[in-house]
N, C-alpha and C positions, 0 to 999 in steps of 0.2 A: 377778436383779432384774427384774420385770416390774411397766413401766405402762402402763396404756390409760386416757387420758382420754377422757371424754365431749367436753368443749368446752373452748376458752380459758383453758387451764392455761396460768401460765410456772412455767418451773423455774432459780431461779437458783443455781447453783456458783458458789460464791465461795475455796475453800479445795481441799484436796487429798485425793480419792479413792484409795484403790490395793485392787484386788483382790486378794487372799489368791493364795500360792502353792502354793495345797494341790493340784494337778494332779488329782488322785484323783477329789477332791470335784467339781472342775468337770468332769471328762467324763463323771460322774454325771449330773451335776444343770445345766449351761449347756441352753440352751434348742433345741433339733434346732430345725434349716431347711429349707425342701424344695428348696435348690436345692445338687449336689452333696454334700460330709459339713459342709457351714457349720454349724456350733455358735456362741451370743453367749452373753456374759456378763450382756448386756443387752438387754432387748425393750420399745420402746418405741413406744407406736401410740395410735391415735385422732382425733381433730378438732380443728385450729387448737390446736398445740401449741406452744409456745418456750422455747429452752431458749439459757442463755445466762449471764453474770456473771464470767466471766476465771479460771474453777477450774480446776484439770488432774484427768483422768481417767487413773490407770497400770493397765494389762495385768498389771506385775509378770513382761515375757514373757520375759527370762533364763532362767527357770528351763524355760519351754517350748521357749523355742530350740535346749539343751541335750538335751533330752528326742526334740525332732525327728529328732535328729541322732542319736539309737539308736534310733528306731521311726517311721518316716515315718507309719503308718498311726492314732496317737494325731491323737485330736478336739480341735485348739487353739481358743480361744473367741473369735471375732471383738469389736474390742472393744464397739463401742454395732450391736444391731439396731434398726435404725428398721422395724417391720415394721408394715403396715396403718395407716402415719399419712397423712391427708388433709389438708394444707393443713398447716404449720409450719415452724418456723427453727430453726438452730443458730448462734448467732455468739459470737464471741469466748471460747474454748474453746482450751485447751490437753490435746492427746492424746498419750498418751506408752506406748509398749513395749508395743503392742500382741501377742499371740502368733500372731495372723492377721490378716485385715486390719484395717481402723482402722473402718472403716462399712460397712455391710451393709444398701443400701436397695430392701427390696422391698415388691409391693403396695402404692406409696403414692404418691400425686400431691401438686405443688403444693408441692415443701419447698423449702426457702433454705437452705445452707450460705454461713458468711462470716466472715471471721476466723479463721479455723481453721489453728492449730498443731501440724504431725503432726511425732513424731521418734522414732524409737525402733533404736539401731543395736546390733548385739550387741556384749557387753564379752570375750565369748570367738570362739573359735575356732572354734566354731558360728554361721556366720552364722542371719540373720533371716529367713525363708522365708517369702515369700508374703502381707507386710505392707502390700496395695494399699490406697491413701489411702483411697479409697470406689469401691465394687461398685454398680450398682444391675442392678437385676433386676425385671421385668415391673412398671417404673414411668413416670411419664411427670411433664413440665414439672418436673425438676429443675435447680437454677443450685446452683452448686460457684463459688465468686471469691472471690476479695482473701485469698488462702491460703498456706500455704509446707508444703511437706511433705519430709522427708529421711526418705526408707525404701527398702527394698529391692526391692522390687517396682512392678504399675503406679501411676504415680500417680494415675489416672482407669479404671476400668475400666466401660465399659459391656457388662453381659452380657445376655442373650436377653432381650428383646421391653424394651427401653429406650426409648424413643422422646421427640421434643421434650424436648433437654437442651441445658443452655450453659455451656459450664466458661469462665472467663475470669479471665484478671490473675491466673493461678497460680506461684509459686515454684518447682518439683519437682528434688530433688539425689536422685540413687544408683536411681533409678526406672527400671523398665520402659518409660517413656512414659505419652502420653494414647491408651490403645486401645480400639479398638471388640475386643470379645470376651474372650478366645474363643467362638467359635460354629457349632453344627454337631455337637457331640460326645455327641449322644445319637440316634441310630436313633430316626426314626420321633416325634420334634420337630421342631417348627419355631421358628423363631429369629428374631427382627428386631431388628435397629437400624436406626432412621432419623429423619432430621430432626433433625440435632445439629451442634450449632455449637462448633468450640474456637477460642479467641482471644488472643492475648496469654501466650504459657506460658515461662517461662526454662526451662532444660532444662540440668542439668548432671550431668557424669558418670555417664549412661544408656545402657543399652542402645538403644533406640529415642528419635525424640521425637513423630512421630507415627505409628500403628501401626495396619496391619486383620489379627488372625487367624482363621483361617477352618479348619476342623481337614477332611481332604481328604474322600473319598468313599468308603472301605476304614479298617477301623478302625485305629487308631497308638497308641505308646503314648508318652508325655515323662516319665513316670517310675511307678512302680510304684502309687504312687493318683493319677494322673492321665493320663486314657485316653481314647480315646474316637473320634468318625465316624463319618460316613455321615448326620448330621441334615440337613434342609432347613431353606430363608428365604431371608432376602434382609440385605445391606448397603445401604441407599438414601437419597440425599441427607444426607450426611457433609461438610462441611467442617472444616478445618483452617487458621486465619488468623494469620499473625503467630507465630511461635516463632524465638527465639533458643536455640542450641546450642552446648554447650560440651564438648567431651571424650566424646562421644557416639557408640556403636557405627555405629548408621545415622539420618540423618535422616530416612527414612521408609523403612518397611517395611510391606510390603504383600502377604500370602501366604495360601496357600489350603492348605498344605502344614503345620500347624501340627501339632508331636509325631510328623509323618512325616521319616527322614533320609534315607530310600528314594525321593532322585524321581522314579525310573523307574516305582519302584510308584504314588506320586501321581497322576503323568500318568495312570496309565493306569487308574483310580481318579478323576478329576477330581469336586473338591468339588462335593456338590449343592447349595449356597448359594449366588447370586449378590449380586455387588459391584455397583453399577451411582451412576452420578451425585457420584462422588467427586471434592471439589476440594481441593487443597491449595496453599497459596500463602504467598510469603514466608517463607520457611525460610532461615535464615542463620546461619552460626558453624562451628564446625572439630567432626571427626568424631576420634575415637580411632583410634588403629594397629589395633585388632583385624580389620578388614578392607580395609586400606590397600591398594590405593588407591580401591577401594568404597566411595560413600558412603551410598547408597541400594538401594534392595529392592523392585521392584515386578514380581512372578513370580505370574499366575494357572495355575492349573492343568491351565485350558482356552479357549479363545477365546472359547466359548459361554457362556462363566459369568460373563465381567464384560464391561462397558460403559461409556463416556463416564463413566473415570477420567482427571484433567487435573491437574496437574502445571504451576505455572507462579512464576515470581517465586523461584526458586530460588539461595541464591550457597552453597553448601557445599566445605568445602575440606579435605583429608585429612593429615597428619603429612608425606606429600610433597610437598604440594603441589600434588594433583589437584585439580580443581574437578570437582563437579556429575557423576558417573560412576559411572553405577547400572546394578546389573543388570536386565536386564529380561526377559519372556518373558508370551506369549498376551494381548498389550493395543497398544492403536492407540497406538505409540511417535508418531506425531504430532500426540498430546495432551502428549504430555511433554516440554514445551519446555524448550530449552535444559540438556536432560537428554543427555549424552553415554552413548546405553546401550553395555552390553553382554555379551555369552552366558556369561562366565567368573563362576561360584556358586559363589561359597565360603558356600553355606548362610545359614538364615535364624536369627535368637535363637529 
């Protein structure tokens, strides 16, 4: 389904959508993206758009979950592209079982998400791969609030050249975190995020809660369609304010090593992407056993590559009892207050 308004359309859902599980059909016929193998079900772009009215949206993505899990390399359809929209809203919207991620926002300025209901968990044994809330990619002035999202992946992904965004008053269960990236993973790109504010995020039983990956400088691979390094950019002016964590791998993580387990070859390889002006603060709540008694992750790859990352207002506490005791490597540990580092890596998500 593809729309392109000219000007000042709303669109109101009031009732309940479900796309067909005909798999076939849509890796036909969903609409190719140019960033990675994204495919949507939906493409929806143009000027001063709103879409809104309390309907739910299903993926119908069981049947794709399944399907993942005997062919990693099948095109799952992300569920709404907002591609080439200038200036509009999405509020009060229920998303559901998406087969990849839930929003896919590129080429487009100036949108409002709000209200927004993501949930979609697997009913088998096949988990849910790769169901981040919303993606945005070479856009800018987007706000993401007042949301709840339970999925399996990031709950916020900002990907290459994202810039001026504010995620705030977000929910997020079972999630990856609120991350800057991946970034860096195409030779001969360049990548930017910056000038992005997160604020206010509950954060339970996640991997990360807030998150920078940065993929090194020597190609790596994290799984068989997903590959990549050696791109250039920058991470610059990033904040992180206010999260509460529950049952949470790392309270922040912070790597340049992404998809690499080799960090001997990392190092020696250091990301061409620099991190620089990263603040993070007020971070509170217990970390899970998976890296006990670790709670934190902030490992660059090179001294030269990142700068005045700060670290402060921290209380994180591990299944021991540890407080506040991160690994750390190539960054001025005297920005990272009241961070007890140290050299022992038991690897990044």
């Amino acid at each position: 389904m593809t729309e392109r308004y000219k000007a000042n359309p709303d669109v109101e859902l009031q009732g309940y959508l479900q796309f067909t599980n005909d798999t076939d059909y849509w890796q036909a016929n969903s609409f190719r993206q140019i960033f990675q193998n994204v495919t949507t079900f939906w493409q929806l772009g143009g000027n001063d758009v709103n879409f809104y009215g309390g309907g739910t949206i299903d993926g119908n993505g069981q049947v794709w979950y399944d399907l993942y899990a005997q062919n990693i390399y099948i095109l799952r359809p992300v569920l709404l592209g907002i591609i080439g929209l200038h200036t509009g809203s999405f509020a009060n919207l229920n998303l559901r079982y998406s087969p990849e991620y839930y929003n896919f926002v590129a080429n487009s300025t100036d949108v409002l998400f709000s209200g927004i209901s993501i949930s979609g968990f697997s009913k088998s044994n096949n988990s849910a791969k790769n169901t981040d809330g919303w993606d945005t990619y070479r856009s800018s002035n987007v706000i993401i609030q007042n949301s709840t999202i339970n999925n399996g992946d990031d709950c916020v992904s900002f990907k290459p050249n994202s810039t001026d965004m504010l995620v705030q008053n977000l929910h997020c269960n079972g999630s990856h975190g609120i991350s800057v990236g991946s970034l860096g993973q195409y030779v001969g790109e360049t990548d930017i995020v910056e000038n992005v504010y997160v604020y206010n995020i509950s954060m339970s039983n996640a991997t990360d809660g807030a998150r920078i990956k940065v993929w090194p400088g020597s190609p790596a691979e994290l799984s068989g369609d997903l590959q990549g390094g050696g791109g250039t950019g920058m991470v610059n002016n990033v904040t992180y304010d206010t999260i509460d964590i529950t049952n949470v791998d790392y309270a922040i993580e912070v790597t340049q090593c992404y998809g690499q387990s080799n960090l001997t070859l990392c190092n020696e390889y250091p990301s061409n992407l620099t991190i620089s002006n990263i603040l993070i603060t007020g971070i509170a709540g217990t970390t899970s056993k998976k890296y006990d008694p670790i709670s934190g992750y902030v490992v660059c790859s090179s001294e030269n590559v990142c700068s005045n990352i700060t670290v402060n207002a921290v209380d994180v506490t591990t299944p021991a009892g540890v407080t506040n005791e991160f690994t750390c490597g190539d960054v001025d540990e005297s920005l990272l207050m009241n961070i007890n580092c140290t050299n022992t890596n038991k690897g990044s998500n």
